[in-house]
C-alpha positions in Angstrom: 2.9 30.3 -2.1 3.1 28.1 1.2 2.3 24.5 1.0 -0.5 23.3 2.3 -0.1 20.9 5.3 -0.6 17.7 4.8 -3.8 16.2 6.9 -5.1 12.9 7.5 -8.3 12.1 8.7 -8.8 9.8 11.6 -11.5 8.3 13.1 -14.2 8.5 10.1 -13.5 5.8 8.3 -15.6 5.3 5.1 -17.8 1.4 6.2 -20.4 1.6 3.0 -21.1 -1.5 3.8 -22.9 -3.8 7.0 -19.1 -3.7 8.9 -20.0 -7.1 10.5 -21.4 -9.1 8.0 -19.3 -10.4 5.0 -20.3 -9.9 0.9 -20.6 -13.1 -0.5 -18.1 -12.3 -3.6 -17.0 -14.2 -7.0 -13.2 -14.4 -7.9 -13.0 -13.3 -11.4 -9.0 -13.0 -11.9 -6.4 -14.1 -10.0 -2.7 -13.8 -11.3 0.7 -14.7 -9.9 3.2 -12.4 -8.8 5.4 -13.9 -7.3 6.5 -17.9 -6.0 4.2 -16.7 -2.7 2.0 -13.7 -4.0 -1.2 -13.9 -5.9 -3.5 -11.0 -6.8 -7.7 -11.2 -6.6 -10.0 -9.3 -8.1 -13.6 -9.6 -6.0 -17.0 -9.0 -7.7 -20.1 -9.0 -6.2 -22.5 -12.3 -7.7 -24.5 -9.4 -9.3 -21.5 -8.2 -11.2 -20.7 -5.2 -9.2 -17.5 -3.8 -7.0 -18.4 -4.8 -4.0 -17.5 -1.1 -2.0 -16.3 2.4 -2.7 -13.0 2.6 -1.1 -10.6 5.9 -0.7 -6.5 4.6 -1.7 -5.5 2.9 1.8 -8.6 1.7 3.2 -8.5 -2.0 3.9 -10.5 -4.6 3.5 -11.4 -8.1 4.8 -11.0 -11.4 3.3 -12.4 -14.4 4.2 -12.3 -18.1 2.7 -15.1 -19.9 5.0 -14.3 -21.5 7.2 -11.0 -21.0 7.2 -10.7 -17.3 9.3 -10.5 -14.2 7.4 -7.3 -11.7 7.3 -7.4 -7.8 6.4 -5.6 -6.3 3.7 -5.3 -3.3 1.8 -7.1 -2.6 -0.9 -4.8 -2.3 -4.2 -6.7 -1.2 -6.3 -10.6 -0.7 -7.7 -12.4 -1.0 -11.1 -15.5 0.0 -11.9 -16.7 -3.4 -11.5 -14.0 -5.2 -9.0 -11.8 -4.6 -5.8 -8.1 -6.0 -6.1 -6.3 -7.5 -3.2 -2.5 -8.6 -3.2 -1.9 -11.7 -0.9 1.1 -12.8 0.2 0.8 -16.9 1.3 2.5 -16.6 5.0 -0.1 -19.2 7.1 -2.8 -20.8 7.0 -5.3 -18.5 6.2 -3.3 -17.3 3.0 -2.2 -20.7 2.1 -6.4 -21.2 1.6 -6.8 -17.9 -0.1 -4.3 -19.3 -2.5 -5.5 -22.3 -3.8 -8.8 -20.6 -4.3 -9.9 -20.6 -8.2 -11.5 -17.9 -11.0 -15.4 -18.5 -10.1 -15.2 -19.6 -6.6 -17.2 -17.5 -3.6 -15.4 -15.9 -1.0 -16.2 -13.1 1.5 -15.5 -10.1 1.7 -16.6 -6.6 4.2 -15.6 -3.2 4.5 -13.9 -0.8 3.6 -12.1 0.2 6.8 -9.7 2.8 8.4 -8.9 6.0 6.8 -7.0 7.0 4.1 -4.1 8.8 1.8 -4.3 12.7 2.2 -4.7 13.0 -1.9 -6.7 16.3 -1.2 -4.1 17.7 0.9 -1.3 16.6 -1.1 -2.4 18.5 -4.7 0.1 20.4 -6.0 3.0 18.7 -4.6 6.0 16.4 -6.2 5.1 13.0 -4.8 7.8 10.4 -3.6 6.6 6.7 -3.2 8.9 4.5 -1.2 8.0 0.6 -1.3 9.2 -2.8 -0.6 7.8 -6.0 -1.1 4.6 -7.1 0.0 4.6 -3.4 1.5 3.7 -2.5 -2.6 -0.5 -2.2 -2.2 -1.4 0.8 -0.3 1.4 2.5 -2.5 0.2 1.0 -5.4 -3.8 2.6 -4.4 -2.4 6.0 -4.5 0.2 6.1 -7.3 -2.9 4.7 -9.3 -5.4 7.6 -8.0 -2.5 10.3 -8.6 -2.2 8.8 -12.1 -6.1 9.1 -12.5 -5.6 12.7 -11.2 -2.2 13.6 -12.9 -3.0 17.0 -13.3 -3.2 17.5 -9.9 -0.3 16.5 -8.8 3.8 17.4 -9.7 6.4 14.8 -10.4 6.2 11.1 -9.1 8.9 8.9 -8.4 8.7 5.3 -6.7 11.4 3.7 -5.5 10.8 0.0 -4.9 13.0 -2.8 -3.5 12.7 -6.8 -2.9 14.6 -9.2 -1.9 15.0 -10.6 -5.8 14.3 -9.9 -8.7 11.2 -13.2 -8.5 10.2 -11.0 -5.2 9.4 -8.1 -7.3 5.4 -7.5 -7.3 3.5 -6.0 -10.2 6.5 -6.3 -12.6 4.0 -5.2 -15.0 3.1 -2.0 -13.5 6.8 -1.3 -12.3 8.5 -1.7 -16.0 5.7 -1.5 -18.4 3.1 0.5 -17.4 4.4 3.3 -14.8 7.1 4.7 -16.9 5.6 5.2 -19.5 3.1 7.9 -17.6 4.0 11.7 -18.0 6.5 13.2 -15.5 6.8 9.3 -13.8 10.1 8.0 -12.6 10.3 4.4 -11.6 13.6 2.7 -9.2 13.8 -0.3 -8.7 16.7 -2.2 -6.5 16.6 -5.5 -5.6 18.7 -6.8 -2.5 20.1 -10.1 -3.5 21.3 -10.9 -7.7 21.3 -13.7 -8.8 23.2 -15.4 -11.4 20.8 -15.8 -14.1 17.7 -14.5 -13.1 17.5 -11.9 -15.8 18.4 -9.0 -13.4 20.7 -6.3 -14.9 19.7 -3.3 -12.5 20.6 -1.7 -9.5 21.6 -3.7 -6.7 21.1 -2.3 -2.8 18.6 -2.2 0.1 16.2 0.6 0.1 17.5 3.0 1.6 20.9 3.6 0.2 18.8 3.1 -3.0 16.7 6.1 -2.1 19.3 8.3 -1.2 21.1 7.4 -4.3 18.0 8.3 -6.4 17.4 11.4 -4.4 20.9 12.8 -5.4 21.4 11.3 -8.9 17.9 12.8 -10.1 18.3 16.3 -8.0 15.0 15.8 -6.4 14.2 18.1 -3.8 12.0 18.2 -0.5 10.4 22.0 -1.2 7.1 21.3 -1.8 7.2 17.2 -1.6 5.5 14.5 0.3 7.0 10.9 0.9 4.7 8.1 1.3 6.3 5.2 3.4 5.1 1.4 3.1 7.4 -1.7 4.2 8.5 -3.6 7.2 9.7 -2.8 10.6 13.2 -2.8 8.9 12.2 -0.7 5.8 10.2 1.4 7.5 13.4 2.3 10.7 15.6 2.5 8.2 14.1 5.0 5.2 12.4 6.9 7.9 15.8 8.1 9.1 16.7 8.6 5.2 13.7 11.1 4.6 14.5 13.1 7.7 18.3 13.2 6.8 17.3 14.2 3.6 15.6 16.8 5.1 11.6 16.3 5.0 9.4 17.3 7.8 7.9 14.4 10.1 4.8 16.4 8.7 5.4 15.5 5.1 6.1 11.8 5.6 3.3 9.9 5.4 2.9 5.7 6.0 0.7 3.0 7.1 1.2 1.1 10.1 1.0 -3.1 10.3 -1.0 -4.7 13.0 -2.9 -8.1 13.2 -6.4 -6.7 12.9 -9.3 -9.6 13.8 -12.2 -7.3 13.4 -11.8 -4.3 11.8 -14.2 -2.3 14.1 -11.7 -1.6 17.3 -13.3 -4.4 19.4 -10.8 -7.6 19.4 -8.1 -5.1 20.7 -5.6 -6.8 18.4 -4.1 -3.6 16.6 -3.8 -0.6 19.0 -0.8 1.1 20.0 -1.5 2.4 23.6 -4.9 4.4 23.2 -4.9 4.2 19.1 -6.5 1.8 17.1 -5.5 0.9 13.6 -8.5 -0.2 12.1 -9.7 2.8 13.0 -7.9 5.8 13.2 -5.0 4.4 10.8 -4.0 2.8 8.7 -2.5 6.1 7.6 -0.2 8.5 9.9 2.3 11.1 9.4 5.6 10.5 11.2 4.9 13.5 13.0 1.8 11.8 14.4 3.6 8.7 14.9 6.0 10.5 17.2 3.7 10.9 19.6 2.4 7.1 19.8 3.9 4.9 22.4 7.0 2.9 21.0 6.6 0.0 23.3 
C-alpha cells in the first residue's frame, strides 16, 4: 500500500484565544533542567490550561514589563501548558527568576503544526539537539498518547554535555520504557566526572551510526528535524544521504517573532511568514524558500 504524503497545513493556524491580548496566568511548577534551562507550567487563575494547542504551535510569554518572547509549546495537561526556556538575554534572564505562584502572561497558540494525521502508520524518527528538544518533545508525547497509530519511534538527541542534556527524565526514564521506543543520546563534549558513560559524537555522525547499528530503514518513515543552523545543515544532508525524500523530512524553522500575527515583519523569509504559515515545513517546502 503507498504511503500517504506527508502534508502540513499553512496559513490556519489554530488562535483560540484574543491573539493580541495576553492571559493573565499563575506559574504552578517550574523545574531546572539544566545550569540555563528551566521549564514552566502556565495555568489560568481559574485553574484551567490556558489554550488548546496542536504539537508545534507556539506560544507567547511575557513577564511585564519586561517584553515577551515566543516559544514552543512542550507540552499540555489537562489543566496546564509547559514551556522550556533557555536564559539567553534579558527577557529570559526575567522569566527565570520568576517563582511557583507568580502571574505572568501568556497568548496564543500560534502557527501551524506536526502533520500527526498524515503521518499514521509510519516508523517515526525524531532528531533533536539542545534547546531544539520542545517541539520534538510535543509530538513524541502525542505519538505516545496515540501509540497505536503510529510504527516504531526512535529519537536521537545530542548536547553539548551531559549538564546540557534537557528532560533527562523523559530521555532515560520515561521514553524507553514505552513499547517499540528507542532512545540515543550523544553528547558532544565528556567530561571527566560528570557521570557520562555513553556515546560520544555530534549529531549527525550519531544519527547515521544509529541508522545502521539498528537497521532502520526510510520505506515508510518520516524524520522530524529540530536544532540550530549547524544541526539543522548538517543532519539535513544525513537524512537525504540516507535516502529520505525532502517530502518526508519534516522541521520547524527559528525566527525572532515580536508579534505572532505577521505584522512586526520580524520572522519572514522573502514572502513567508513564520508565525504564520510555519513553524512547520517539509524540506521539500523549504527548498523553494529564498536562502538569503
Amino acid at each position: 500500500m503507498p504511503k500517504t504524503p506527508i502534508e502540513v497545513q499553512h496559513g490556519c493556524a489554530r488562535n483560540n484565544g484574543e491573539p493580541y491580548v495576553p492571559q493573565v496566568c499563575r506559574v504552578i511548577d517550574i523545574q531546572e533542567q539544566t545550569h540555563d534551562v528551566k521549564s514552566f507550567r502556565l495555568q489560568t487563575l481559574d485553574g484551567k490550561r490556558p489554550f488548546a494547542c496542536e504539537p508545534g504551535q507556539l506560544g507567547m510569554f511575557s513577564d511585564p514589563p519586561y517584553g515577551e518572547c515566543m516559544f514552543a509549546v512542550a507540552g499540555v495537561g489537562e489543566d496546564y501548558c509547559e514551556f522550556i526556556v533557555k536564559n539567553v538575554g534579558f527577557t529570559t534572564n526575567h522569566l527565570h527568576e520568576l517563582s511557583v505562584g507568580d502571574e505572568v502572561g501568556l497568548r496564543g497558540p500560534y502557527g501551524n503544526w506536526f502533520p500527526y494525521e498524515s503521518a499514521k502508520g509510519r516508523d517515526m524518527l525524531f532528531i533533536g539537539g539542545g534547546i531544539g528538544m520542545p517541539p520534538v518533545r510535543a509530538f513524541l508525547r502525542h505519538c505516545l498518547e496515540h501509540r497505536e497509530d503510529y510504527g516504531r519511534i526512535d529519537f536521537v538527541y545530542s548536547a553539548s554535555t551531559y549538564d546540557d542534556l534537557v528532560c533527562k527524565d523523559d530521555l532515560f526514564n520515561v521514553w524507553p520504557n514505552e513499547p517499540d521506543t528507542h532512545v540515543h543520546v550523544s553528547v558532544y563534549h565528556a567530561k571527566e566526572g560528570d557521570g557520562w558513560d555513553g556515546a560520544v559524537s555530534y549529531t549527525a555522525p550519531y544519527l547515521e551510526k544509529v541508522f545502521a547499528e539498528e537497521g532502520l530503514s526510510t520505506e515508510n518513515a518520516c524524520a522530524v528535524l529540530c536544532g540550530g543552523p549547524s544541526l539543522f545543515r548538517t543532519c539535513r544532508e544525513s537524512l537525504l544521504k540516507l535516502g529520505f525524500a525532502p517530502e518526508d523530512i519534516v522541521t520547524t524553522l527559528e525566527a525572532r517573532m515580536k508579534c505572532g500575527v505577521g505584522k512586526c515583519g520580524r520572522c519572514n523569509v522573502g514572502g513567508v511568514f513564520i508565525c504564520l504559515e510555519g513553524p512547520v515545513f517539509t524540506e521539500a517546502e523549504l527548498a523553494r524558500m529564498p536562502r538569503d
